[in-house]
C-alpha positions in Angstrom: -3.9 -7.0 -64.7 -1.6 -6.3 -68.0 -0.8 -10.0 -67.5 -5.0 -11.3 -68.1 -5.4 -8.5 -70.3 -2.7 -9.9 -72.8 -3.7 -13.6 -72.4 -5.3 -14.7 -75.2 -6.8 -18.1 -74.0 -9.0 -16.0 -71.4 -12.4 -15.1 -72.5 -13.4 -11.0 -72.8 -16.5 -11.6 -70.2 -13.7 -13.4 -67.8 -11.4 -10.4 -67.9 -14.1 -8.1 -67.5 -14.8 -9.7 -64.2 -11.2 -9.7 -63.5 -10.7 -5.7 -64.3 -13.7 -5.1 -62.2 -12.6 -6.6 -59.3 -8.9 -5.3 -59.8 -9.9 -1.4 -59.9 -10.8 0.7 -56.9 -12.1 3.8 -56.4 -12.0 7.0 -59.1 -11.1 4.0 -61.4 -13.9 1.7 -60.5 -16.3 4.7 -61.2 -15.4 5.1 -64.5 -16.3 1.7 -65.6 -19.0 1.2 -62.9 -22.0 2.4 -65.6 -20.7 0.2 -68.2 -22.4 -3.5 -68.2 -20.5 -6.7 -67.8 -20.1 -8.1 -71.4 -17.9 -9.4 -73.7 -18.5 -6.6 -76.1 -18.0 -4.0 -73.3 -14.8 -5.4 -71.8 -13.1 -3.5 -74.6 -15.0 -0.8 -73.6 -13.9 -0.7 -70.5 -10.0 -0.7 -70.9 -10.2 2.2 -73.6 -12.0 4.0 -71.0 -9.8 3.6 -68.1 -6.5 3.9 -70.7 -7.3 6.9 -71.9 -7.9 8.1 -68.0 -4.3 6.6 -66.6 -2.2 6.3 -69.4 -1.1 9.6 -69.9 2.1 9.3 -68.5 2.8 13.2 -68.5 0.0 13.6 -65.8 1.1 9.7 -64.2 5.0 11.5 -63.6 3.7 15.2 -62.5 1.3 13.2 -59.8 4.4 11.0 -58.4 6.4 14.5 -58.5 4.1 15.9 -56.8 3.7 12.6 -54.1 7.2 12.7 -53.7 7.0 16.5 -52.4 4.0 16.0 -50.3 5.5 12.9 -48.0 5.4 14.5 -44.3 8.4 15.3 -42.1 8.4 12.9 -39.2 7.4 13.9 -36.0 8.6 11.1 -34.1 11.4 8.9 -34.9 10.7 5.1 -34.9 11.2 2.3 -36.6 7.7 2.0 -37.9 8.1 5.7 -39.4 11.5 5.1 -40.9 9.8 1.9 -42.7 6.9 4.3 -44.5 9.5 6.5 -45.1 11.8 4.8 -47.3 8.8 2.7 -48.8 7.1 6.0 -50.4 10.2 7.0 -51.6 11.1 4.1 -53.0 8.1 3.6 -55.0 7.7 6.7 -56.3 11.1 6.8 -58.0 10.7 3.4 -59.4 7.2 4.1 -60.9 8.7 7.6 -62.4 11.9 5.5 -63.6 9.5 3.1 -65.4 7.8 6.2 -67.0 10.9 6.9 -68.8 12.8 9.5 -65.9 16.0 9.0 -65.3 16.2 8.7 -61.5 19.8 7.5 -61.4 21.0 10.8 -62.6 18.7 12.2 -59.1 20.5 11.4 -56.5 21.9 14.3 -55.1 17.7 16.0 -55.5 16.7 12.7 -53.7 19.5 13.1 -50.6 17.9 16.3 -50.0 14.1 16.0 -50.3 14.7 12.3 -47.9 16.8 14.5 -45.6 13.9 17.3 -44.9 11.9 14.7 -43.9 13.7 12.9 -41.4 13.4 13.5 -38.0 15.7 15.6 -35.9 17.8 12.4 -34.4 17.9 10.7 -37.5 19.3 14.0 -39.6 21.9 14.6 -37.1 23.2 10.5 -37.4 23.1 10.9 -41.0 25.3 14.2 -41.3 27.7 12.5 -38.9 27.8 9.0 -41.3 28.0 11.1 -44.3 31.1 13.0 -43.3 32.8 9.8 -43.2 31.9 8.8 -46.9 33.4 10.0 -49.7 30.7 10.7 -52.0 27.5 10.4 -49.9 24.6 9.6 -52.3 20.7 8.7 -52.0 21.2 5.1 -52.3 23.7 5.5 -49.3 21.3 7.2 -47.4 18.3 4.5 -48.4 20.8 1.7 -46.8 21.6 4.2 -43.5 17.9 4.6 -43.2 17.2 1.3 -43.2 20.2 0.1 -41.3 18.8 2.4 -38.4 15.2 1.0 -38.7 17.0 -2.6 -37.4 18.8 -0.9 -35.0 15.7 1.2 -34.0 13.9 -2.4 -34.1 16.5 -4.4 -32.1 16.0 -1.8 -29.5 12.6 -1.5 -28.9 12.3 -5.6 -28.6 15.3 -5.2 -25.8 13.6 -2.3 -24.0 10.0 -4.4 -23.7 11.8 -7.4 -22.9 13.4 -5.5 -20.3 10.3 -3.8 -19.0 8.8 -7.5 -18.8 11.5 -8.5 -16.7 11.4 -5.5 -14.3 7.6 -6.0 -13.6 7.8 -9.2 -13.2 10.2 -8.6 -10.3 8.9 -5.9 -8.6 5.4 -8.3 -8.8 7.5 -10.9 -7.3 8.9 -8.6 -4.8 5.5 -7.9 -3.7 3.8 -11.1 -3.5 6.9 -12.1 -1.0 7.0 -9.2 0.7 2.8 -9.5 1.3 3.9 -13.6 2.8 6.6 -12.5 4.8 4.2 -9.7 6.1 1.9 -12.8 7.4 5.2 -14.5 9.2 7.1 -11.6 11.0 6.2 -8.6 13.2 4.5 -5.7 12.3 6.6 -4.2 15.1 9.7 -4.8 16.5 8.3 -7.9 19.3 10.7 -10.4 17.9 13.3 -8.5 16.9 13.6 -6.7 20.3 13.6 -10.1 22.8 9.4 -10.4 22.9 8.4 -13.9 23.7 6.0 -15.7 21.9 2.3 -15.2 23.8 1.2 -18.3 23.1 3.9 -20.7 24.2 6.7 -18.1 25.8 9.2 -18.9 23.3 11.5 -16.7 21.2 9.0 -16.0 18.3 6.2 -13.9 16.8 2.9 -15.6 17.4 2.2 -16.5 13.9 5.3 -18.8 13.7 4.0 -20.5 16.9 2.8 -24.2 15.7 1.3 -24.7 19.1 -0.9 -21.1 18.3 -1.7 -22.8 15.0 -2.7 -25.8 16.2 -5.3 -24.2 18.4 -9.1 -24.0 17.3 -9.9 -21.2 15.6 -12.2 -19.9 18.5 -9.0 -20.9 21.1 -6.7 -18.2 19.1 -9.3 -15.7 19.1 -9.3 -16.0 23.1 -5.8 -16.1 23.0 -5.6 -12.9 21.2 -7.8 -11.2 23.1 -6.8 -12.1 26.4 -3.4 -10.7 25.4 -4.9 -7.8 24.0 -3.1 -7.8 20.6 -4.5 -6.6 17.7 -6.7 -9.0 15.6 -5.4 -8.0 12.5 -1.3 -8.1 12.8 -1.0 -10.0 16.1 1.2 -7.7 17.4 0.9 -6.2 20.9 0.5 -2.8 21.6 -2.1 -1.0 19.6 -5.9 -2.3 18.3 -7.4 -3.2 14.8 -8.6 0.0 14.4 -5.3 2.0 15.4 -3.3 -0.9 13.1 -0.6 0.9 10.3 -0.6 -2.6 8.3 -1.8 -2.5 5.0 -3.0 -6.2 4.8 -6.3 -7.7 5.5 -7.5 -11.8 5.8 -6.3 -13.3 2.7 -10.2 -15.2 2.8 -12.3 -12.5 3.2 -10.3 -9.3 2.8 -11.5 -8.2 6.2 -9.4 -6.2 9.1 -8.3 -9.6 11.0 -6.0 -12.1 10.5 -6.1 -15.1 8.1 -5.2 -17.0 10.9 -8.3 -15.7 13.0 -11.2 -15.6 10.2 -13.7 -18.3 10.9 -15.1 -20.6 7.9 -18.8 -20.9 7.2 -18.9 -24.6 9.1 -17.0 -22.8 12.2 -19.9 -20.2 12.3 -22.8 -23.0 12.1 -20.8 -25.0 14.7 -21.0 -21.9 17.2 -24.6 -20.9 16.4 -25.5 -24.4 17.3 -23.6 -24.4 20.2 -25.0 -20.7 21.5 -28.8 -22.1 20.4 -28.1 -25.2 22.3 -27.2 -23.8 25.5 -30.2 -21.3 25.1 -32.3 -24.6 25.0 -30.9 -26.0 28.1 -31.4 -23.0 29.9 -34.6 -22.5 28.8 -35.5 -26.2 29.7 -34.0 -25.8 33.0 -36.4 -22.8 33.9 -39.5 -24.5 33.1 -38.5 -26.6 35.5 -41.3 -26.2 38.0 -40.4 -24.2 41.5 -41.5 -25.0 44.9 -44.7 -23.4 45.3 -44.6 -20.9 47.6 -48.0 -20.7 49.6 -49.5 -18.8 52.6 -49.7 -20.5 55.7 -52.7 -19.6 58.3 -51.0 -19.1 62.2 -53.9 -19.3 64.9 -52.7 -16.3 67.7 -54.6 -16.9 70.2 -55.5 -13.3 72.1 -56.7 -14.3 75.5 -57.7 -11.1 76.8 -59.7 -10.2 79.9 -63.8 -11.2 78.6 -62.4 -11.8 75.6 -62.9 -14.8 73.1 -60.0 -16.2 71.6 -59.0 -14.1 67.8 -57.4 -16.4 65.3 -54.9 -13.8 63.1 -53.7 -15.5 59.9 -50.5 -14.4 58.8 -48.7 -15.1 55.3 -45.4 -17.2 55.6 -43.5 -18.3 52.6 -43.0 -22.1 52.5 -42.3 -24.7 49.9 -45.2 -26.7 48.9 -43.1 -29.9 49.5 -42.5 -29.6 53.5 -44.5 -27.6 54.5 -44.1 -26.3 58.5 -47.1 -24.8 60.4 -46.1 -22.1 63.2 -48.4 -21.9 66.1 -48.2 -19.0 68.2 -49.8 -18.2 72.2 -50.0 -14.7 72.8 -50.7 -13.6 76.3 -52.8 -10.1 75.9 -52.3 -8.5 79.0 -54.5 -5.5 79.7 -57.3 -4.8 77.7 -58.4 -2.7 74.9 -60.5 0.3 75.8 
């Protein structure tokens, strides 16, 4: 700003705007009441010089800045960075006052060293009992030595921790596809055969099991009573210790026995098909069953002939009439 403020070819109205926009807060206050003119820039720069430029107040508040800069409370090299930066521009605005900072070193070692952390101190005591006359500018470049180091390790540790859990991810991703291809139990491993073909090998390495329709393996599995959701033999789906479900559909069965939208429209068609034929086939009308009338003839003593009819189940297509004689002997009193 002392830079437009000294540059004659710059209009007063044009550095008004330019102070205005330079100030901030308690500063931009001051000259907020005052009105943007050429006649008031002047104004404007008394006002705030006769605010900032006392350099008696400007050195006690940098003093006083300089004692007020926190201990840390955690060593890093973010903290070691604003650290060394308020220190550092604090002494160079009080040097610029007129103080002669040079002649502070030993008074800036020991208000830098209060604030350090713990770790930090006990590195610097150790470096500075190697130096012969340990000063505040060797202890500026031991700081921010440090910070690189402090840096340079915290780049190595994330890289590291990127490495590692991109492993273990890896680990678990072939671990959850080798899960799909090998035993939940020990059937292979102990001499099982393969129920599918017979062979040396856990069902779900079987091409002839994979080649099966999906419905096929499901009747294979069941038959052989494994379990639906690890293939192995011994226990069911709901006594199953394996973590995994179908790969599709995330449910308790095997990828290898989940059925696809088109397999479940292909078997629905099939079930209502077969409903149809049987329902066609029992509308198909029966042989109808009707009575037929047998004449018994009663031939009693005086006594007319009685014709009995009698209900016998026959087809309507043949149909056979049984006549019966019976002999009454005796009669009815």
């Amino acid at each position: 700003m002392a830079l437009i403020h000294s540059n004659p070819e710059l209009p007063d109205i044009q550095k008004f705007h330019y102070l205005r926009a330079a100030v901030k807060g308690e500063a931009a206050q001051l000259i907020e009441s005052i009105g943007i003119s050429s006649v008031n820039y002047a104004l404007a720069w008394r006002t705030l010089e006769s605010r900032y430029s006392n350099d008696y107040l400007l050195k006690k508040r940098h003093l006083q800045a300089l004692f007020d800069i926190p201990r840390m409370k955690k060593e890093s090299a973010a903290t070691l960075h604003s650290l060394v930066d308020d220190f550092e521009r604090h002494t160079k605005i009080l040097q610029q006052l007129g103080e002669p900072t040079d002649s502070w070193s030993a008074i800036l070692e020991h208000l830098l060293c209060l604030r350090l952390h713990e770790d930090s101190l006990k590195a610097w005591e150790d470096h500075a009992s190697t130096v012969e006359n340990p000063d505040y500018a060797c202890l500026i470049d031991f700081v921010q030595r440090r910070t690189r180091v402090l840096e340079s390790i915290s780049v190595n540790h994330h890289t590291a921790e990127s490495s590692s859990g991109h492993s273990h991810s890896s680990k678990r991703n072939h671990s959850h596809s080798q899960f799909r291809l090998t035993s939940c139990s020990s059937t292979t491993s102990s001499g099982g055969k393969c129920s599918a073909c017979g062979e040396a090998h856990f069902i779900a390495r079987c091409s002839k099991f994979q080649s099966l329709p999906m419905r096929d393996r499901y009747k294979l599995v069941t038959s052989k009573r494994l379990c639906h959701n690890c293939l192995s033999s011994g226990h069911f789906v709901r006594n199953c210790s394996s973590t995994f479900n179908c790969r599709k559909c995330n449910r308790r069965h095997h990828t290898f026995l989940h059925e696809t939208d088109s397999q479940k429209a292909s078997s629905q068609n099939a079930s209502s098909g077969s409903t149809a034929v049987s329902s066609g086939s029992s509308s198909t009308p029966s042989p109808t069953i009707e009575p037929s009338t047998q004449s018994i003839v009663a031939a009693a003593e005086n006594a007319p002939p009685v014709e009995v009819s009698t209900a016998l189940q026959q087809p309507r297509g043949n149909v056979f009439l049984l006549t019966v004689v019976v002999k009454v002997i005796g009669s009815h009193r």
